[in-house]
N, C-alpha and C positions, 0 to 999 in steps of 0.2 A: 407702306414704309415711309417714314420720315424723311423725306428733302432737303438736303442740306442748307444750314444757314449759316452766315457770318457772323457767327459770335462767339466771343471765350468759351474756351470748355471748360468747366468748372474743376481744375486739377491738371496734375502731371501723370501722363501714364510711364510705367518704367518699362525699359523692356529688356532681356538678360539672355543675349543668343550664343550658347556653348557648341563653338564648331571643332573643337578637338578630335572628332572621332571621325578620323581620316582613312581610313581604313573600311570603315561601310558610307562614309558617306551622307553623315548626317548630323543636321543642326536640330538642335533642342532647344525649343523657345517658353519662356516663362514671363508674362506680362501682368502685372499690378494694374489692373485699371479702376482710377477711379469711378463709383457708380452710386445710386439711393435708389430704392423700392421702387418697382415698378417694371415693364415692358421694358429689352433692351435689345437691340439691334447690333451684333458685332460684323463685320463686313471683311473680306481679304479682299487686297487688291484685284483690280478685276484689268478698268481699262488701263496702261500701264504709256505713260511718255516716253517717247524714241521708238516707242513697236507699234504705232499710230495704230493699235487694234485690243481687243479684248486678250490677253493674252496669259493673263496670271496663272501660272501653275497650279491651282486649286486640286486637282487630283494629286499635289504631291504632299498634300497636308493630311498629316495622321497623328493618331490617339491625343485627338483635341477633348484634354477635360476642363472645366470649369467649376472653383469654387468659391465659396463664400463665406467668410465666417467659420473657417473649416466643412463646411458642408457641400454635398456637390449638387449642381445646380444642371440639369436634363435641357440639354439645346435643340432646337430643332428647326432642320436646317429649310430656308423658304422654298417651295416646292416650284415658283417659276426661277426667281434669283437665287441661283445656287453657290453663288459665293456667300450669299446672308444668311448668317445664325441667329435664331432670334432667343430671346431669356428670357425669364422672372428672376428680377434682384428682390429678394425678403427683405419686407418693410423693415428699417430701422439700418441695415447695410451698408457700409459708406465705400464698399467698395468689393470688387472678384479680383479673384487671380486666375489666370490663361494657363495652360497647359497644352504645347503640340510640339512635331516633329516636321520639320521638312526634310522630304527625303529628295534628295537631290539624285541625280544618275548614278548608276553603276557598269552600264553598259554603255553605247554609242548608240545601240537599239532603242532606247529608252529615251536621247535628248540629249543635249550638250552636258557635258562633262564638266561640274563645276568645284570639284575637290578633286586634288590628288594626294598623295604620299608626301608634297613637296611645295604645295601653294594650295592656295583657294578662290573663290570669287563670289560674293555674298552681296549679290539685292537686297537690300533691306525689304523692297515690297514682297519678297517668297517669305518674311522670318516673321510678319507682325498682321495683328487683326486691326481695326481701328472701331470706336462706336461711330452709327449713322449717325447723323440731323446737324451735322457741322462741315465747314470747310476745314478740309485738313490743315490747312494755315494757320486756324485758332485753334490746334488740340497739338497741345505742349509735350515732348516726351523725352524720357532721359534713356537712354540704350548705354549696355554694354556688351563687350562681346569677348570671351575665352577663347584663348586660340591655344596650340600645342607648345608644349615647352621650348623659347627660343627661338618662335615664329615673330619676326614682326609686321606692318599694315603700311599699306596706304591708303587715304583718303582724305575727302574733302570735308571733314568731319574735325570739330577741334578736341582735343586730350582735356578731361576734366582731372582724371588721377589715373592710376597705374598701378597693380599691385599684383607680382606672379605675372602671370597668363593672362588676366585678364585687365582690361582697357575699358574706364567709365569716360562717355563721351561728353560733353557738354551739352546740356538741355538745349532741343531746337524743335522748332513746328515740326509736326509731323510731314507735309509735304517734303520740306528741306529733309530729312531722315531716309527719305523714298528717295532719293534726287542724290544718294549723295554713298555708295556703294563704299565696300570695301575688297580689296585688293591683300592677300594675307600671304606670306610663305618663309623659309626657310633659309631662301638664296635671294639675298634683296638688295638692291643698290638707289639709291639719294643722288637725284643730279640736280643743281641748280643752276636752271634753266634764265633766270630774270629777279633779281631783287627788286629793282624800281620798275614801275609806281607800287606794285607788290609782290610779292613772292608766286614764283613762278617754276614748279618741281619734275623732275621725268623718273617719275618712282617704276623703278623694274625689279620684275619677281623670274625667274629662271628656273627650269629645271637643274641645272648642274652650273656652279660658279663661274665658270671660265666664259658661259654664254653671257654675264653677265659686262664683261670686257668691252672697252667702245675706245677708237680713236679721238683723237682732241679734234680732227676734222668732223668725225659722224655726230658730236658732239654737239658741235659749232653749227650746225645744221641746223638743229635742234633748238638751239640760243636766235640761230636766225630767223627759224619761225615766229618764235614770239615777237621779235622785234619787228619783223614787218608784217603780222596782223595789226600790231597798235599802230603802224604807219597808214596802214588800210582804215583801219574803222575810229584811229584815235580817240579810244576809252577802251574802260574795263570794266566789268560787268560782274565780281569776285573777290574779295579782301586775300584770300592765296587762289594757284590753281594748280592741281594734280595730274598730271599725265599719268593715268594707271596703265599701266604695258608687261604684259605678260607673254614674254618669251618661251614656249614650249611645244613640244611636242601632244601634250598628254591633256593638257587642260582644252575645253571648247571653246573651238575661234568666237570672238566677240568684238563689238564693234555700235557700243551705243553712247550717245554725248548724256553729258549732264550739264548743269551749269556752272559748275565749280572745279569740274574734273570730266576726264574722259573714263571709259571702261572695255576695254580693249586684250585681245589674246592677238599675238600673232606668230608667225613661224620662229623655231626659238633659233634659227640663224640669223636674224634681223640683221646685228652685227657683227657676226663674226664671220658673214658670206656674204656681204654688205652689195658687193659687185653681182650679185646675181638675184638680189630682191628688188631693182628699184617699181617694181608694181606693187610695191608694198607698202610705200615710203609715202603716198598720198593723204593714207588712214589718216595719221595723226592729225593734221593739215582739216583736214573736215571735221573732223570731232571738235579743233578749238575753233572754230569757225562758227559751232553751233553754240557755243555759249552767250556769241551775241544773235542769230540768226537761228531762229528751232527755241531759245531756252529765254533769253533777256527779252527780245521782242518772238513772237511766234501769232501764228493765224488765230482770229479771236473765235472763229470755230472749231481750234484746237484746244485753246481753254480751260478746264474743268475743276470746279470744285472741292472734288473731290475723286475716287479712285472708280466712284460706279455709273458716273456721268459718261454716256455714249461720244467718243469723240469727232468731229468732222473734218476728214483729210483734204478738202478742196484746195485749201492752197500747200499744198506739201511740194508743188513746182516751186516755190518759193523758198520754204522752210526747208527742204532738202535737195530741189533744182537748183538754187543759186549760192546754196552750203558747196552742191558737186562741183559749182562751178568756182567758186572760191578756193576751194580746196585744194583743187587741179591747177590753179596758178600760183595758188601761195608755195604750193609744193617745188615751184619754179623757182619762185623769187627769194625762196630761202636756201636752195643749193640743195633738196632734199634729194629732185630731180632735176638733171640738167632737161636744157630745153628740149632739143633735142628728143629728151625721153618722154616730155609732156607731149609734143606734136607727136609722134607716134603713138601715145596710147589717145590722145585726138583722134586718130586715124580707125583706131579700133574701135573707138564709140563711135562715131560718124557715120561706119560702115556698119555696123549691128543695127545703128537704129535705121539705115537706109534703107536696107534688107529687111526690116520688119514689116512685115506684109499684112499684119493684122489691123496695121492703122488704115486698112480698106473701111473697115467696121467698128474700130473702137478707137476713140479720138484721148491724144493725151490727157484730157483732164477727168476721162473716167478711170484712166490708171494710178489715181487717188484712191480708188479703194480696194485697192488689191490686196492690200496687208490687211483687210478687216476680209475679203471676198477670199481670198488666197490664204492667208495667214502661214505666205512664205514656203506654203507648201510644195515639195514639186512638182513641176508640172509636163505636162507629153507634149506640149508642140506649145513652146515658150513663145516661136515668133510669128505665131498667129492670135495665142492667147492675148499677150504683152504681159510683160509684170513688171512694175513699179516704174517703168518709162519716166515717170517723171523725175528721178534721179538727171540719167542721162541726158533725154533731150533735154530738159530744164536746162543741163547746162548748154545744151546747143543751140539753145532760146537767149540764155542770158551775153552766148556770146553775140549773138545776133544784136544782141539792144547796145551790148556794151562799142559794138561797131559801128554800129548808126549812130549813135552819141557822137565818139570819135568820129565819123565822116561828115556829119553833121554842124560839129561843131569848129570842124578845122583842128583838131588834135587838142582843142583848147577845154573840154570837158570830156571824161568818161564815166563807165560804170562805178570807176572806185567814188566820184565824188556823192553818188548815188548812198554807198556803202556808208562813206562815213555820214552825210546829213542823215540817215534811214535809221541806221543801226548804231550809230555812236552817240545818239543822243543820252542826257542824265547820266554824264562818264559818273561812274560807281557805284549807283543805282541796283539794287538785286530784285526789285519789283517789277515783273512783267509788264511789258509796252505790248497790247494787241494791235495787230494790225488788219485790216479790209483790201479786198479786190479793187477797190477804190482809193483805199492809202495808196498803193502802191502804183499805178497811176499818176495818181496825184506827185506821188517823190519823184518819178523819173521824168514827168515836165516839170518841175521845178528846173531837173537839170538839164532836159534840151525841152524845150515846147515839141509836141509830136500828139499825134493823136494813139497815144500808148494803149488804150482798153482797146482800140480794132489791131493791133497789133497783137496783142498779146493773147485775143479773142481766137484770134485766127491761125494764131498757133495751139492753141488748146483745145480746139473745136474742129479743127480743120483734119484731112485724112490723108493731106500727100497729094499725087503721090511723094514717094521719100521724105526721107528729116530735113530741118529744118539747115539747111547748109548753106546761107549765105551769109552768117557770121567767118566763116572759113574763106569765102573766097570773099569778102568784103577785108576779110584779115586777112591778104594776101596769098591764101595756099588752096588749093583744091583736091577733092577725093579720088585717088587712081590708085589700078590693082596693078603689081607685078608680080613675080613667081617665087621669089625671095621674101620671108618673111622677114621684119626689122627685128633689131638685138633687143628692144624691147618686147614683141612678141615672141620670140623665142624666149625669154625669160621665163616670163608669163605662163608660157605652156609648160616650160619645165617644173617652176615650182609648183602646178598642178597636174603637175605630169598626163598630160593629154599631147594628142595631136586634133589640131586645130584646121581640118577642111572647111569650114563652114562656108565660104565661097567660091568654091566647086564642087567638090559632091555634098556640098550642105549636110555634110555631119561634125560632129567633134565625138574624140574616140578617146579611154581614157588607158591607163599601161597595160590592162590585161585585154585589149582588141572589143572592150565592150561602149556602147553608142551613148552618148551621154547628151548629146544635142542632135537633134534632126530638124532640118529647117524646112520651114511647109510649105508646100508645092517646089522642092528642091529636086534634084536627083535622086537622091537616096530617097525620097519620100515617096518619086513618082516609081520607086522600082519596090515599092513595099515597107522598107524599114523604119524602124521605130525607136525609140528608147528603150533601152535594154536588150536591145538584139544584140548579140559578141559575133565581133565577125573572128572566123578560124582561120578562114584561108584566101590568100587572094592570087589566081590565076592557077590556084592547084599547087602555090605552095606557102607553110605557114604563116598566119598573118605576122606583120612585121609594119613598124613606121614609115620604114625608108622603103620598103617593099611597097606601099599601098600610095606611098607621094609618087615613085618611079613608076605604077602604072598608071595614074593619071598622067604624069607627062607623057609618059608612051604611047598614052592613046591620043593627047592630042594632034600629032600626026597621022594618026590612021581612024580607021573606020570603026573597027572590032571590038563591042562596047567590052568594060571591065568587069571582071567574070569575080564575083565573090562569096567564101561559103561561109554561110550565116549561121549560127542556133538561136533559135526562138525556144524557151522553156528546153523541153526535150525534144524540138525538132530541129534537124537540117534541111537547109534546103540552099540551090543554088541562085545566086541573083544577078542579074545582069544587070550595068548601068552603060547606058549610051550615053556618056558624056566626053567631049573631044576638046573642053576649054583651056585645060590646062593648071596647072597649079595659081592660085588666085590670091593674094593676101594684099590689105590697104595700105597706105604711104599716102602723107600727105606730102604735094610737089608745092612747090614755088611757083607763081604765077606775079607778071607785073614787076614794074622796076622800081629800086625806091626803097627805104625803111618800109617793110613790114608790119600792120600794126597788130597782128597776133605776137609778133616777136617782141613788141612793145608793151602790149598787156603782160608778157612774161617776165619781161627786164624788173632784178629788183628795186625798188624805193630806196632813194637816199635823202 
């Protein structure tokens, strides 16, 4: 198969995606591509950006015909690379026409839910083929897309014309087309978020109008993020930028950056239960964070020329360690989340990754490939396994470096001046900046001299014990359990409706008394249970929340382990846990006198 190359593709492919049929759930795609005689290589996306993994729905593509000249042309598909179709174009041909269907969900059985009765969410990379032997960068395409009567869109995509239903976009490279989603429904709202230096939008789709309702405060949040990212990274990386936010019930949670836009589902109370989501409030916050960090500059073994090039997640501690950790504070400095709410959920990653017991044997920087080794799958013993650690600790790494700066420096440099010389460079610039294990080095002495590669070596390589927590107590606060969880974690558990032991009987149990986390070599682990076990009863009588936290603290007084009746498939059986600790949940406390300088990373930019 042909290798891709950097040169013009000889034409515009068009591509014409009819998502109207809401109702089953399926897009109908029609592609013009140009072609002449000979051998032809058609390709679906395969490795996809933001899923740092092989991941393209290729099983959900049906009744792919191709023709030519009115004739139909017999594909067949490569017997190792099964996303490539290979052709004969007849001599003399200047071009085929595509014929497929993506069939998107119908069930929750089946994968996320990307049409409803009442919006939609359309990757371009599920709707289009492309030919091999070029960089998608040089193969020019014009898309449009039919939606149902009275639906309108969002995206990062510009309006060429408008007619009915359907929407012709403006010719852009193929990559940009992949990179650049739509957002479609029936109940839509337009906020503008930032006019200068460019247009800056919070496009929202709802199931029902009234969810689409927002205070001039939750608004203002919203306004404030943007202004203090550009305060952080001062530049922009986008001519407009689109917040796509899909408030529902019904459509599949989502949660992936672009570089012009975000693409996003999340609980359709976002605001109109505003006081009981703030664990929710973070999303937005990382997503535009990734426009300059993951999308404008990103690892140069993340790369690719095109969509079938194997990607290399090695620095995603970066691309997505220090997105977590930008994100977690811009959410701060913008009012998203009070502080407050960010040290609490501090507290909740601090102690997750502390208790992760699998950094015996598998060191953060092989949790790189977990979304190629995993592919996000679930898993039975998460915290031995790890999955994708480097989210989290990344950021428990970046607060580390961001502390040593500031300690270092006498408060007179930190991590942000890292941020903006790293990532603010070529303000409006839309051409990827790669970067090396060695750029990035390099940028953080620039801003304090340190010997950053054994620093950073020895956090990515090293096995504990515990996370990396002397960004926490170098920022003033430390890791301690008491019996009360914080209002932030009770949130938390509620919008996921769980209860949340994981440090004392090391489970997490979800509303109907079934086990959804079991932490390894925990209590519950060493008395048998698993993932998927339902507990029925606890002490003989039926399982209950407040029932099962009361006998943990009841037993912490006494001797008489907790007596509980489990099913496993179709058995019962009785389990005893000897455990006397007591109910256990993180807080981070105050330590040392003095301005805080965790409190200081969180204070907004003026």
């Amino acid at each position: 198969m042909q290798a891709p190359q950097d040169r013009a593709y000889p034409g515009t492919i068009t591509l014409a995606v009819d998502a109207s049929d809401t109702e089953r759930h399926i897009f109908r795609v029609h592609e013009h591509i140009p072609a002449t005689g000979g051998p032809l290589v058609l390709r679906y996306p395969q490795w996809l950006p933001g899923t740092h993994s092989p991941r393209g729905p290729i099983d959900r593509l049906a009744g792919l015909i191709v023709t030519s000249g009115g004739g139909r042309l017999e594909w067949r598909r490569d017997p190792v690379d099964v996303y490539a179709f290979h052709l004969d174009v007849p001599v003399g041909a200047t071009s085929i026409d595509v014929e497929f269907q993506y069939l998107s969900a119908t069930d929750a059985k089946q994968g996320r839910n990307e049409m409803t009765p009442v919006m939609l969410d359309m990757p371009w990379t599920s709707v289009a083929l492309y030919p091999v032997g070029y960089f998608t960068r040089a193969i020019p395409i014009a898309a449009s897309l039919t939606l149902p009567a009275g639906w309108q869109l969002g995206t990062a995509l510009e309006t060429a014309s408008a007619a009915g239903a359907t929407t012709q976009f403006k010719t852009v490279p193929f990559d940009v087309l992949m990179d650049s989603p739509v957002y479609a429904g029936r109940y839509f709202r337009r906020i503008e978020l930032s006019a200068a230096p460019v247009p800056v939008h919070l496009d929202l789709f709802a199931d029902r109008p009234e969810q689409l309702l927002a205070s001039e405060a939750q608004i203002g949040a919203h306004r404030e993020l943007v202004k203090q990212a550009y305060a952080l990274f001062g530049s922009h990386h986008y001519d407009h930028y689109d917040f796509l936010l899909a408030l529902s019930t019904h459509l599949g949670g989502q949660g992936l950056e672009h570089h012009r836009s975000s693409e996003n589902a999340t609980n359709a109370t976002y605001f109109t239960e505003w006081d009981k989501g703030a664990s929710l409030r973070e999303l937005l916050p990382h997503e535009f964070t990734h426009s300059w960090n993951g999308k404008f500059r990103r690892g140069a073994d993340a790369w690719i020329p095109d969509f079938a090039q194997p990607m290399r997640n090695s620095l995603l501690w970066v691309y997505e360690g220090q997105t977590q950790y930008w994100g977690v504070m811009l959410s701060a400095r913008s009012g998203l989340q009070t502080a407050a709410q960010v040290r609490d959920a501090l507290a909740l990653i601090a102690a997750s990754l502390d208790n992760r017991v699998g950094r015996a044997w598998k060191p953060l920087l092989d949790t790189t490939n977990d979304p190629i080794t995993a592919s996000r799958r679930p898993e039975p013993w998460t915290s031995w396994q790890r999955s994708e650690d480097y989210y989290n600790e990344g950021l428990l790494t970046w607060l580390d470096a961001d502390t040593l700066i500031r300690e270092r420096s006498g408060g007179k440099r930190s991590l942000d001046d890292f941020a903006r010389a790293f990532f603010g460079i070529d303000d409006g610039s839309f051409t990827e900046a790669t970067y090396t294990f060695d750029d990035i080095a390099a940028g953080l002495n620039a801003v304090e001299p340190y010997d950053w590669a054994t620093f950073l070596h020895n956090r990515l390589d090293g096995h504990g014990p515990g996370a990396p927590l002397d960004g926490l107590a170098r920022g003033g606060y430390r890791l301690v359990y008491t019996d009360t969880p914080s209002d932030f974690a009770k949130g938390a558990d509620a919008l996921g409706k769980r209860t949340d032991l994981t440090y004392s009987l090391g489970i997490a149990v979800d509303k109907d008394g079934m086990l959804n986390a079991v932490q390894w070599d925990g209590p519950a682990f060493k008395s048998g249970l698993t993932i998927g076990t339902q507990l029925m009863a606890i002490g003989g009588e039926a399982y209950d929340p407040d029932l099962l936290k009361a006998a943990v603290t009841a037993a912490k007084t006494g001797t008489v382990p907790i007596e509980l009746l489990v099913k496993s498939g179709d058995r019962f059986r009785t389990v005893l846990i000897d455990y006397h600790g007591g109910l256990r949940y993180p807080h981070l406390e105050r330590i040392g006198t003095g301005p805080a300088r965790l409190d200081a990373i969180l204070a907004a930019r003026r």
